[in-house]
TORKOL-4160 file (C-alpha; in steps of 0.2 Angstrom, whole numbers, padded with zeros to 4 digits, m for minus):
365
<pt num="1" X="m0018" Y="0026" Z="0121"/>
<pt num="2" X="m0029" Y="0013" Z="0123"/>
<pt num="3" X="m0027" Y="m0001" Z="0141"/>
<pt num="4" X="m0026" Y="m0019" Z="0136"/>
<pt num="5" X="m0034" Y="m0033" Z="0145"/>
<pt num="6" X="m0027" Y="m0049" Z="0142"/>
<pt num="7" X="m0037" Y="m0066" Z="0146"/>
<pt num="8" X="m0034" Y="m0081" Z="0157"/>
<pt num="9" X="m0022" Y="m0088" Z="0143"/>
<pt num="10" X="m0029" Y="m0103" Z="0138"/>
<pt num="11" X="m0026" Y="m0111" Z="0121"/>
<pt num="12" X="m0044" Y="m0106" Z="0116"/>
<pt num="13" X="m0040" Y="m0088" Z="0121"/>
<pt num="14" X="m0023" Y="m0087" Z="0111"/>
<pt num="15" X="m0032" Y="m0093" Z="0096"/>
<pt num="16" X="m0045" Y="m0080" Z="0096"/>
<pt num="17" X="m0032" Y="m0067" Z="0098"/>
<pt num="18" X="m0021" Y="m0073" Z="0084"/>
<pt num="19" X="m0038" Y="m0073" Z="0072"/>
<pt num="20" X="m0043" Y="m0057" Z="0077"/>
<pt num="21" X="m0026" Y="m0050" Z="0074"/>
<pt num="22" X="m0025" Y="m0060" Z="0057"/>
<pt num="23" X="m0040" Y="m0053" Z="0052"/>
<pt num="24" X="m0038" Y="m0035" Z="0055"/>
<pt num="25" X="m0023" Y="m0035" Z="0048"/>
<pt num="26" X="m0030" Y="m0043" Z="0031"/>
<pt num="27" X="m0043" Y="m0031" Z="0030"/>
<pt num="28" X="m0030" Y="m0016" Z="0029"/>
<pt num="29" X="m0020" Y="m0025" Z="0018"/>
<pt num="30" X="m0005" Y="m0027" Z="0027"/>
<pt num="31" X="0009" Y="m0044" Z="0027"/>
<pt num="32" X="0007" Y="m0055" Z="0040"/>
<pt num="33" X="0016" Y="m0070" Z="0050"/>
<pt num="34" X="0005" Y="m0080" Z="0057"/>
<pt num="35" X="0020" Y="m0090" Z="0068"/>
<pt num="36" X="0027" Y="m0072" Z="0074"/>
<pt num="37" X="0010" Y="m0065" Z="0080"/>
<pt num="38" X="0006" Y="m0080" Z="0089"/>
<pt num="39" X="0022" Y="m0081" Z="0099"/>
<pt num="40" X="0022" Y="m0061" Z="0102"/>
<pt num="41" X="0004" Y="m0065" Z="0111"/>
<pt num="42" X="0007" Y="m0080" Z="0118"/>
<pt num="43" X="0023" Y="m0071" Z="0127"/>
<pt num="44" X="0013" Y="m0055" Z="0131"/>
<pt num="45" X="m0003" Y="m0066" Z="0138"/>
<pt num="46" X="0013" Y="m0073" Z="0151"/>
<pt num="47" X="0015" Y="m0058" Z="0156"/>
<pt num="48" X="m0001" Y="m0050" Z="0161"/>
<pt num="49" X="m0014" Y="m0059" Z="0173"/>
<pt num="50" X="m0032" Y="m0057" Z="0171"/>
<pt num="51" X="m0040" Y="m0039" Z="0174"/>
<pt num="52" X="m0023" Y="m0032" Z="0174"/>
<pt num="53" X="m0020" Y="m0015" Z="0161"/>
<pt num="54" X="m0005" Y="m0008" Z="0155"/>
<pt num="55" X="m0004" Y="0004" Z="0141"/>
<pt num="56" X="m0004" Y="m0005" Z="0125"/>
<pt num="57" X="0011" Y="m0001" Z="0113"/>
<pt num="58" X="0004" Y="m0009" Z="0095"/>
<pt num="59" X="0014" Y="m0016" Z="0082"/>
<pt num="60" X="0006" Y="0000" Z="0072"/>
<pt num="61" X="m0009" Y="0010" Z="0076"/>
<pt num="62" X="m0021" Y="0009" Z="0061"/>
<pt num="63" X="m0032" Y="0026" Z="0060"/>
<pt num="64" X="m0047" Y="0026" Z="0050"/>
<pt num="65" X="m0051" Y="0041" Z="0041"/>
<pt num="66" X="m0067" Y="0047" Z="0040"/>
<pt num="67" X="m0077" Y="0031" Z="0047"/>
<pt num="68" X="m0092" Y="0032" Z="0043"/>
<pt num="69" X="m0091" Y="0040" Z="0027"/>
<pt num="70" X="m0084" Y="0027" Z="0015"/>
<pt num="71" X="m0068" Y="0035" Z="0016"/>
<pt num="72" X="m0054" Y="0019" Z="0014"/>
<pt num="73" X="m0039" Y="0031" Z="0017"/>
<pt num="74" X="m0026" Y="0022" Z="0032"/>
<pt num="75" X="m0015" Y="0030" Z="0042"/>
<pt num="76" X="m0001" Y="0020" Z="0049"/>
<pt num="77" X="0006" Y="0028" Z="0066"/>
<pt num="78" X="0023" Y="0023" Z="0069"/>
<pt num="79" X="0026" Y="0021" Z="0088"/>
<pt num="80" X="0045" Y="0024" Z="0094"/>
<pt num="81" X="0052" Y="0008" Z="0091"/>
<pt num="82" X="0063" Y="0000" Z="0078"/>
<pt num="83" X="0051" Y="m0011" Z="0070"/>
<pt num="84" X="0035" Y="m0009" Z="0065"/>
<pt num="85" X="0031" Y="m0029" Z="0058"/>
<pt num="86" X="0013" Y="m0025" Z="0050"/>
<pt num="87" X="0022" Y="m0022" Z="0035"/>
<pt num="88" X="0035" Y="m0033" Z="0032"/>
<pt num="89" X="0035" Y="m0048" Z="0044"/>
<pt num="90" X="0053" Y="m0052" Z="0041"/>
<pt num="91" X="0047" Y="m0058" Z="0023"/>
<pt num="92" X="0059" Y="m0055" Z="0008"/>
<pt num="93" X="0060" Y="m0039" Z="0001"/>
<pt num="94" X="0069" Y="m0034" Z="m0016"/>
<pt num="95" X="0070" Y="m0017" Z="m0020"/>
<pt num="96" X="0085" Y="m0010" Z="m0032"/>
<pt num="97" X="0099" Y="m0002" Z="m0021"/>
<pt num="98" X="0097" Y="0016" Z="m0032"/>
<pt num="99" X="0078" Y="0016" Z="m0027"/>
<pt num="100" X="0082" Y="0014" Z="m0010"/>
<pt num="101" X="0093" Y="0027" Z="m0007"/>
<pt num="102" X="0083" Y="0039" Z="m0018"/>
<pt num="103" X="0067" Y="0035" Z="m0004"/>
<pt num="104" X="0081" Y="0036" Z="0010"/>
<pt num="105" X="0087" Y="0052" Z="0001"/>
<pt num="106" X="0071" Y="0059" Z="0000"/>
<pt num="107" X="0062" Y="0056" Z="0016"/>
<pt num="108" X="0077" Y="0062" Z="0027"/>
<pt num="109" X="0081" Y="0076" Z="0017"/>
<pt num="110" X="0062" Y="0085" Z="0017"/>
<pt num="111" X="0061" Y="0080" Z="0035"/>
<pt num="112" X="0078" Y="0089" Z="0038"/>
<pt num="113" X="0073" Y="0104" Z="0026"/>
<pt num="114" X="0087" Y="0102" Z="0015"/>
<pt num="115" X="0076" Y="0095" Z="0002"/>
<pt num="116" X="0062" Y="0105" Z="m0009"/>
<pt num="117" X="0048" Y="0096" Z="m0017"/>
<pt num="118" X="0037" Y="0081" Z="m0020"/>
<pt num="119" X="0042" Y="0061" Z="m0023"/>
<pt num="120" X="0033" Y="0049" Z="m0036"/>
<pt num="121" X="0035" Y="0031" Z="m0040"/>
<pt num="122" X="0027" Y="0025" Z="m0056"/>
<pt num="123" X="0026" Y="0008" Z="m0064"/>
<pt num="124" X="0015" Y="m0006" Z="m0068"/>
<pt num="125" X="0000" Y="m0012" Z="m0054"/>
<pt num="126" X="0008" Y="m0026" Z="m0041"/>
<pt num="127" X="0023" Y="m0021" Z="m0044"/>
<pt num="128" X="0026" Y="m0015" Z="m0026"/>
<pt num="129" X="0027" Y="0005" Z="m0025"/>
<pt num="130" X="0016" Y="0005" Z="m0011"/>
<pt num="131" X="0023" Y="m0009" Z="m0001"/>
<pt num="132" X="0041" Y="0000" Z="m0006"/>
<pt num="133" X="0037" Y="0017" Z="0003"/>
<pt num="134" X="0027" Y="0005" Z="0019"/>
<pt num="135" X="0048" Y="m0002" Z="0020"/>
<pt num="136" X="0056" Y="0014" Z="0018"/>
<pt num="137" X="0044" Y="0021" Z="0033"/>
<pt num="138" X="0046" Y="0007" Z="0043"/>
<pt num="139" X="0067" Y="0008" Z="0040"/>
<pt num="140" X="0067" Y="0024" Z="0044"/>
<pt num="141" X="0056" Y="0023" Z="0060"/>
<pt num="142" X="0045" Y="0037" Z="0053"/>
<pt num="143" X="0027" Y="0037" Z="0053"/>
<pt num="144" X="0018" Y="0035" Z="0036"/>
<pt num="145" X="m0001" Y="0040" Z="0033"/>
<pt num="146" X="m0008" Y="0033" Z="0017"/>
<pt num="147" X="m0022" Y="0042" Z="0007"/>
<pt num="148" X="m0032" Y="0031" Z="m0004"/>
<pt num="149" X="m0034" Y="0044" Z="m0018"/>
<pt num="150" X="m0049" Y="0032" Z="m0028"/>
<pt num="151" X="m0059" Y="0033" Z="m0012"/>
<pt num="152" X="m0059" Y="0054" Z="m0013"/>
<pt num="153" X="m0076" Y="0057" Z="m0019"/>
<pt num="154" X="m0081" Y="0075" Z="m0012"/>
<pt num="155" X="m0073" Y="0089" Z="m0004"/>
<pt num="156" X="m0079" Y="0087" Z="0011"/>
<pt num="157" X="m0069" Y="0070" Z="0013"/>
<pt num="158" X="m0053" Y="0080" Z="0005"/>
<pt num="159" X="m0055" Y="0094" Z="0016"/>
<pt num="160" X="m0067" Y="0094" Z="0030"/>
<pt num="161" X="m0085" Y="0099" Z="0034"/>
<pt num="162" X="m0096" Y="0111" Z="0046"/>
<pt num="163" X="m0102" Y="0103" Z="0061"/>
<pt num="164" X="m0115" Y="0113" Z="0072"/>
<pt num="165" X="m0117" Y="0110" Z="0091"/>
<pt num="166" X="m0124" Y="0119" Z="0106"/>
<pt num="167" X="m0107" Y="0130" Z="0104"/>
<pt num="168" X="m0111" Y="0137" Z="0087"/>
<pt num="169" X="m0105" Y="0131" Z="0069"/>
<pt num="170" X="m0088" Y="0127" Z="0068"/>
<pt num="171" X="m0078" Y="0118" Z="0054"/>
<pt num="172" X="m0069" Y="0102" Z="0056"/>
<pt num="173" X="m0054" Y="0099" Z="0047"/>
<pt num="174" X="m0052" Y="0079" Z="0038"/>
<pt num="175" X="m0043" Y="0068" Z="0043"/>
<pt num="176" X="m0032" Y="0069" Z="0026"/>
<pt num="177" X="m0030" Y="0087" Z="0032"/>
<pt num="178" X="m0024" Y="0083" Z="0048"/>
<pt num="179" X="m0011" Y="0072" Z="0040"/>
<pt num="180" X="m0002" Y="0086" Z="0032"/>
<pt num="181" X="m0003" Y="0097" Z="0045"/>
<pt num="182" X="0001" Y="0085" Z="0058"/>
<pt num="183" X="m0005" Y="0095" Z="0074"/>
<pt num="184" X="m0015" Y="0080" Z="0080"/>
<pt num="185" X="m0002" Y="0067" Z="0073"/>
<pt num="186" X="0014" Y="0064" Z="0073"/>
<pt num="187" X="0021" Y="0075" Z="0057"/>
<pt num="188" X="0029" Y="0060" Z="0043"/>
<pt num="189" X="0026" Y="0052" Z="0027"/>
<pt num="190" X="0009" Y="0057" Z="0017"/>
<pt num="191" X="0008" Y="0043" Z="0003"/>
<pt num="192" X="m0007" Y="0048" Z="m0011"/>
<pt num="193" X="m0008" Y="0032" Z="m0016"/>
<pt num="194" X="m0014" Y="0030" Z="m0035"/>
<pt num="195" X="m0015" Y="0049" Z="m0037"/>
<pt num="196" X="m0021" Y="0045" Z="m0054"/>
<pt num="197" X="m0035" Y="0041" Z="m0048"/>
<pt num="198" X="m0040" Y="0056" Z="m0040"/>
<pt num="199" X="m0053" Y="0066" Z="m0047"/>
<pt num="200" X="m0048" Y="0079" Z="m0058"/>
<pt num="201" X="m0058" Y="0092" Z="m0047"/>
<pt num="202" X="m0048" Y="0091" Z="m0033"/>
<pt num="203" X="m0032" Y="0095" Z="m0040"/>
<pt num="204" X="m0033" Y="0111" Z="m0039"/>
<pt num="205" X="m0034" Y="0109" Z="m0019"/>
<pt num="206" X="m0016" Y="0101" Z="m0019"/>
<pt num="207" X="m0008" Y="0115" Z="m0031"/>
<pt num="208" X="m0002" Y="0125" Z="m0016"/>
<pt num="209" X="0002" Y="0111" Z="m0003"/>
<pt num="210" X="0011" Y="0103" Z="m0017"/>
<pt num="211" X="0024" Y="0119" Z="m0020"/>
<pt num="212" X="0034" Y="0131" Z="m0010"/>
<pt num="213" X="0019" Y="0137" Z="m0002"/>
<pt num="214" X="0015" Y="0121" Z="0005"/>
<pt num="215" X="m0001" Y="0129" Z="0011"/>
<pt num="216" X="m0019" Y="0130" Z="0009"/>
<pt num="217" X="m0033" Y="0142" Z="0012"/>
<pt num="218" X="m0050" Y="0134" Z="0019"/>
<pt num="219" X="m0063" Y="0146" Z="0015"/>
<pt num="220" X="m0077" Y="0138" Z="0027"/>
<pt num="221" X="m0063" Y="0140" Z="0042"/>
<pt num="222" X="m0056" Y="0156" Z="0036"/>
<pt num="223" X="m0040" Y="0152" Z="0041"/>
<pt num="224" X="m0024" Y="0147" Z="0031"/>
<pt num="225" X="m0019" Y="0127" Z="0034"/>
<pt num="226" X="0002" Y="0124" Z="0035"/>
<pt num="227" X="0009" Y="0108" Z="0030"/>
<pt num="228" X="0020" Y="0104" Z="0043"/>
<pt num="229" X="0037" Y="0107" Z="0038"/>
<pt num="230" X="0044" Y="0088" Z="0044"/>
<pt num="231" X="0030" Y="0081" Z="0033"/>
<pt num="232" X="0035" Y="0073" Z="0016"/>
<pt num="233" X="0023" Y="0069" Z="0002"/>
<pt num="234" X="0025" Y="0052" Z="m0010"/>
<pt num="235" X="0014" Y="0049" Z="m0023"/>
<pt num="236" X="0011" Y="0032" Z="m0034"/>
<pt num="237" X="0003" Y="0029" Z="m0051"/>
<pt num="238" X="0000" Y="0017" Z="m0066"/>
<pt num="239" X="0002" Y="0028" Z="m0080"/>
<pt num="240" X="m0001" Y="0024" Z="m0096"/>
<pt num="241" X="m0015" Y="0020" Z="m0109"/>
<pt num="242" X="m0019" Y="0003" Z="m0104"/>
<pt num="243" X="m0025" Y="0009" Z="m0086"/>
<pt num="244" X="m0043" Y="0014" Z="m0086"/>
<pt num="245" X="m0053" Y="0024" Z="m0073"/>
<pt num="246" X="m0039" Y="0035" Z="m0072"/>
<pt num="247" X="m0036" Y="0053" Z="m0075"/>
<pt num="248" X="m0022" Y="0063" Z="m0085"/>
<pt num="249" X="m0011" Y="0073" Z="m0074"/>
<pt num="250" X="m0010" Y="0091" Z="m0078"/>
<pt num="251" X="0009" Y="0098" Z="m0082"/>
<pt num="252" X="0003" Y="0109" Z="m0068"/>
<pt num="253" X="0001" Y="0094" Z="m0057"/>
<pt num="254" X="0015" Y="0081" Z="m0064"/>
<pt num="255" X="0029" Y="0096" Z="m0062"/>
<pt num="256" X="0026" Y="0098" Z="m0045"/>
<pt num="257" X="0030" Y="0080" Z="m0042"/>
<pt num="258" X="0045" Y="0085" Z="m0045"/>
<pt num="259" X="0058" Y="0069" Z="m0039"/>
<pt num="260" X="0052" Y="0051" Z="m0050"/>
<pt num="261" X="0056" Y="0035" Z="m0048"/>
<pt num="262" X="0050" Y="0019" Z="m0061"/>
<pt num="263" X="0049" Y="0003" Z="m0051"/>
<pt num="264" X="0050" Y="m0011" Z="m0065"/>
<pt num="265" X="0048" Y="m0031" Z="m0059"/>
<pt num="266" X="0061" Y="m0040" Z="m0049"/>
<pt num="267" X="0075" Y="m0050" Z="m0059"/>
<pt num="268" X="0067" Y="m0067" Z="m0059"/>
<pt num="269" X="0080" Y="m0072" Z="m0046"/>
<pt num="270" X="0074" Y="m0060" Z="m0033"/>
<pt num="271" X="0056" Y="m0063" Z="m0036"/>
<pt num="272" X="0061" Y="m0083" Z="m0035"/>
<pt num="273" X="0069" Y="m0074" Z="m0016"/>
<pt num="274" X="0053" Y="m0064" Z="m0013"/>
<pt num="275" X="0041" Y="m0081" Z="m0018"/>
<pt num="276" X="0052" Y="m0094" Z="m0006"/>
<pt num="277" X="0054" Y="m0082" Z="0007"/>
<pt num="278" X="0033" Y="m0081" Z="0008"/>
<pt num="279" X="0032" Y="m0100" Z="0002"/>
<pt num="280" X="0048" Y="m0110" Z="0007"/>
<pt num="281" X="0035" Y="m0127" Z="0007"/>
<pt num="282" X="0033" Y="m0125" Z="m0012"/>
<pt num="283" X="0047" Y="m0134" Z="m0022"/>
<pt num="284" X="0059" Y="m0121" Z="m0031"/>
<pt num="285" X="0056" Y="m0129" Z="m0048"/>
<pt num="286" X="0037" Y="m0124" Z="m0046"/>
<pt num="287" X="0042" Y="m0106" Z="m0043"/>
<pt num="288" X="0054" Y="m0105" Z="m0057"/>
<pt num="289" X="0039" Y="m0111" Z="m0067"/>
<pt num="290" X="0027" Y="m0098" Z="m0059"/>
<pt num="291" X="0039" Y="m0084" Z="m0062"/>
<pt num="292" X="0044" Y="m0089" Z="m0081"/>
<pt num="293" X="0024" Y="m0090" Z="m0085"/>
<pt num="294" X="0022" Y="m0070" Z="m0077"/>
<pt num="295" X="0039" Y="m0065" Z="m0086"/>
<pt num="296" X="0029" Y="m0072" Z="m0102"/>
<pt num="297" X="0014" Y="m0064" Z="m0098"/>
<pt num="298" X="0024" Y="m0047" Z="m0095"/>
<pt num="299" X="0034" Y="m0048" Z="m0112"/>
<pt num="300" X="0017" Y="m0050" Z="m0120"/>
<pt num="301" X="0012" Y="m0034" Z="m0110"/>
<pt num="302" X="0025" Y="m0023" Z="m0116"/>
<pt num="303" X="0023" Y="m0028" Z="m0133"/>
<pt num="304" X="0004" Y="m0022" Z="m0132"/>
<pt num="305" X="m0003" Y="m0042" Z="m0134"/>
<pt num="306" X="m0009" Y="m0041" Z="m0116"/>
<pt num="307" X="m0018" Y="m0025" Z="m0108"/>
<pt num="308" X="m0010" Y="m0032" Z="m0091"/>
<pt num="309" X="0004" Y="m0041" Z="m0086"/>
<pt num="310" X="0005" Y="m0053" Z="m0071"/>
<pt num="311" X="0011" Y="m0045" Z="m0058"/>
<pt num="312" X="0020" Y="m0051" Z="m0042"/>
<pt num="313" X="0004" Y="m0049" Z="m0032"/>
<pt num="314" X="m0004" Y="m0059" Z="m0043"/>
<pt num="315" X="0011" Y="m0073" Z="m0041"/>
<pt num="316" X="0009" Y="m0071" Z="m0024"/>
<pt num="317" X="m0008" Y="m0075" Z="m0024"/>
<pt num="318" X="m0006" Y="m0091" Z="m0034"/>
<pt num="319" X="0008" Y="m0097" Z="m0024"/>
<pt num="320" X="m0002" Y="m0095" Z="m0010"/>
<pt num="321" X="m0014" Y="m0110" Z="m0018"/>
<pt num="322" X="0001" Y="m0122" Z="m0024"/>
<pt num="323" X="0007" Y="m0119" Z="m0007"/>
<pt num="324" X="m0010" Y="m0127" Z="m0003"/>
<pt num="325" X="m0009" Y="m0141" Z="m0013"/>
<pt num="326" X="m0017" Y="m0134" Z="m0031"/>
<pt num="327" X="m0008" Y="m0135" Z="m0048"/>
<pt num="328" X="m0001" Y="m0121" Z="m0057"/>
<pt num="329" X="m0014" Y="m0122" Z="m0068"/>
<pt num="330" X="m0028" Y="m0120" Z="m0056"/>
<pt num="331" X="m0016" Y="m0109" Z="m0046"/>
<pt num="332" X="m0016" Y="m0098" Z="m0060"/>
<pt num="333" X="m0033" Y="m0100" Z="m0067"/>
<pt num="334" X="m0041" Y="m0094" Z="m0049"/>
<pt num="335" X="m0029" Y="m0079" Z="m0048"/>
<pt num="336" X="m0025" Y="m0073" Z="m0067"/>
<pt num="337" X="m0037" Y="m0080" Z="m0079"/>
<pt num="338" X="m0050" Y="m0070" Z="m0073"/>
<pt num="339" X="m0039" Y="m0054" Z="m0077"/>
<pt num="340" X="m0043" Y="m0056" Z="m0097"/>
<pt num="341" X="m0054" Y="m0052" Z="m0109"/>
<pt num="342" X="m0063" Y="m0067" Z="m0116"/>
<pt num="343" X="m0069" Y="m0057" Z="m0133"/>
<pt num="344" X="m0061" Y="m0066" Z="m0148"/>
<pt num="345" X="m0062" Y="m0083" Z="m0143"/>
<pt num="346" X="m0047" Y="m0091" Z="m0148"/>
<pt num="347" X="m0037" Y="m0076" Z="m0150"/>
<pt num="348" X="m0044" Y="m0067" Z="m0135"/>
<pt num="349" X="m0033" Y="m0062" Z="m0121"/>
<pt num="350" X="m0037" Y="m0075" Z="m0112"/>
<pt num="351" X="m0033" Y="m0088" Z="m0124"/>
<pt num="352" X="m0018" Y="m0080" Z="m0123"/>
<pt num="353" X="m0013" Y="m0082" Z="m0107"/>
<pt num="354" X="m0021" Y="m0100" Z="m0106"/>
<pt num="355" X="m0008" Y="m0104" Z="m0119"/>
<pt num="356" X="0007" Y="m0097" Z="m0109"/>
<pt num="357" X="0003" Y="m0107" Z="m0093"/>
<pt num="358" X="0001" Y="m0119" Z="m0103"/>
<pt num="359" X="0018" Y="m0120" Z="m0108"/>
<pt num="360" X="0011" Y="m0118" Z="m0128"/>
<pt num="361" X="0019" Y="m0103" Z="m0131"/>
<pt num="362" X="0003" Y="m0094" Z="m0129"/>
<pt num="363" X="0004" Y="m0085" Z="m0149"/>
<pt num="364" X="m0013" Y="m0080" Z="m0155"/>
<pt num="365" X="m0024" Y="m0092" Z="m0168"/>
């Protein structure tokens, strides 16, 4: 683990740690609270003097896969503590009770061994299965690695590669692999996030980690790769005609992913919570507008007028500019807009859309 040495303290110093934290934490995507990080550092700048060490103990240790490579995968580390804030902040979270105890169900049962199998949550993009399993890791205090499955381009990023050194030729196992066996991790929560979006060739690879087996042979290595038996697999996907660059699952591989859950939008109540709880210096009857424009926007979605809906990411997004001081309008033309097709003119996509936020009804000419 690595030593942290803190500097002098000075107001100067506390802002550069609180932008270097912000950031890092931005760039993997994670929730943040700008007012909590700056008091955890200001309180942990009191206690250390300058040269002093002391084994760091992060909020989470973020592992890169592959560096080098292009590889995006994350693998969240959970140290032994009972919050892990990268992922929530204290923020406002809805999720319906039944989901949460099917994830709680799940993870403690595979990690027990009295549960068989693989978990998948399916629904719309921004609709928060990722950010769902990131809170059932961090309530359960279990470590969560997350695969970027887009991001798997070759075999040697799913697998491994030879390396040759003075020794000889030897074969090194990726990082991905290492997350399934767990030997040089801590063995918890494998996410394949948007497993639709894996290339059809490396299915096959998962078959046999994916069923009783739970085992894979690694020609190159000659030698037999075991999935740890405390490690649980979750998978996400959009599935669906209207998401492109994705492939069709297999029965082979669907049935293997054997447990599902179908994450729909929040009531507009809890996403109003989810909105104020990020936002509380936007006035309510703003976001009640926000939310009746997405829910507009996602009725049109389902009945095939729009190829996507706005999702709460989206919402999030534009409350983030009204919060700011920008319209709803401009809120929304920065963040959704943009989404839609502008081919039709006035009875494009876009139009659409414009008409909704508009208040107009948005009805195609």
């Amino acid at each position: 683990m690595a030593l942290a040495h803190f500097p002098s303290g000075s107001d100067s110093d506390i802002d550069s740690m609180v932008a270097n934290a912000i950031q890092t934490m931005a760039d993997a995507g994670l929730t943040y609270d700008e007012v909590a990080i700056r008091d955890m550092i200001a309180e942990a700048v009191g206690k250390f003097t300058p040269g002093e060490a002391e084994e760091a103990t992060p909020a989470a240790k973020k592992v890169n896969v592959n560096e080098g490579e292009g590889l995006k995968a994350v693998g969240v580390v959970a140290p032994k503590r009972k919050r892990r804030g990268a992922t929530t902040s204290g923020k406002y979270w809805y999720e319906p009770e039944e989901d949460t105890a099917m994830l709680d169900w799940f993870i403690n049962g595979r990690r027990a061994g009295t549960v068989e199998g693989n978990l998948i949550i399916v629904g719309p993009s921004g609709s928060g299965k990722t950010e769902g399993i990131m809170h059932a890791a961090e309530r359960l205090d279990v470590p969560l690695y997350i695969v970027d499955c887009p991001s798997i381009t070759t075999i040697e990023k799913w697998v491994g590669h030879k390396e040759i050194d003075h020794t000889g030729t030897r074969f090194v196992l990726s990082e991905i692999m290492e997350y399934f066996q767990a030997k040089k991790y801590e063995p918890g929560v494998v996410l394949l996030d948007e497993i639709t979006r894996l290339h059809a060739t490396f299915h096959n690879i998962l078959f046999p980690l994916l069923d009783a087996r739970r085992r894979i042979l690694i020609p190159e290595a000659h030698e037999y790769l075991d999935m740890h038996p405390q490690t649980a697999i979750i998978a996400t996907a959009n599935i669906g005609g209207r998401y492109t660059g994705t492939y069709n699952m297999d029965h082979a591989l669907r049935e293997r992913l054997g447990y599902t859950i179908e994450r729909a939008w929040p009531p507009a109540g809890e996403e109003t919570k989810v909105l104020t709880s990020l936002y509380p210096e936007i006035d309510k009857d703003k976001i009640k507008m926000m939310i009746e424009i997405a829910n507009k926007s996602r009725q049109k979605w389902m009945t095939q007028d729009l190829t996507t809906p706005i999702s709460t990411r989206t919402l999030v997004n534009a409350a983030r500019l009204v919060r700011d001081g920008a319209s709803i309008a401009r809120a929304f033309e920065l963040t959704a807009v943009t989404l839609y097709s502008q081919d039709g003119g006035e009875a494009s996509e876009r139009a659409l859309v414009k008409g909704i936020i508009s208040g107009k009804g948005g009805d195609k000419a």
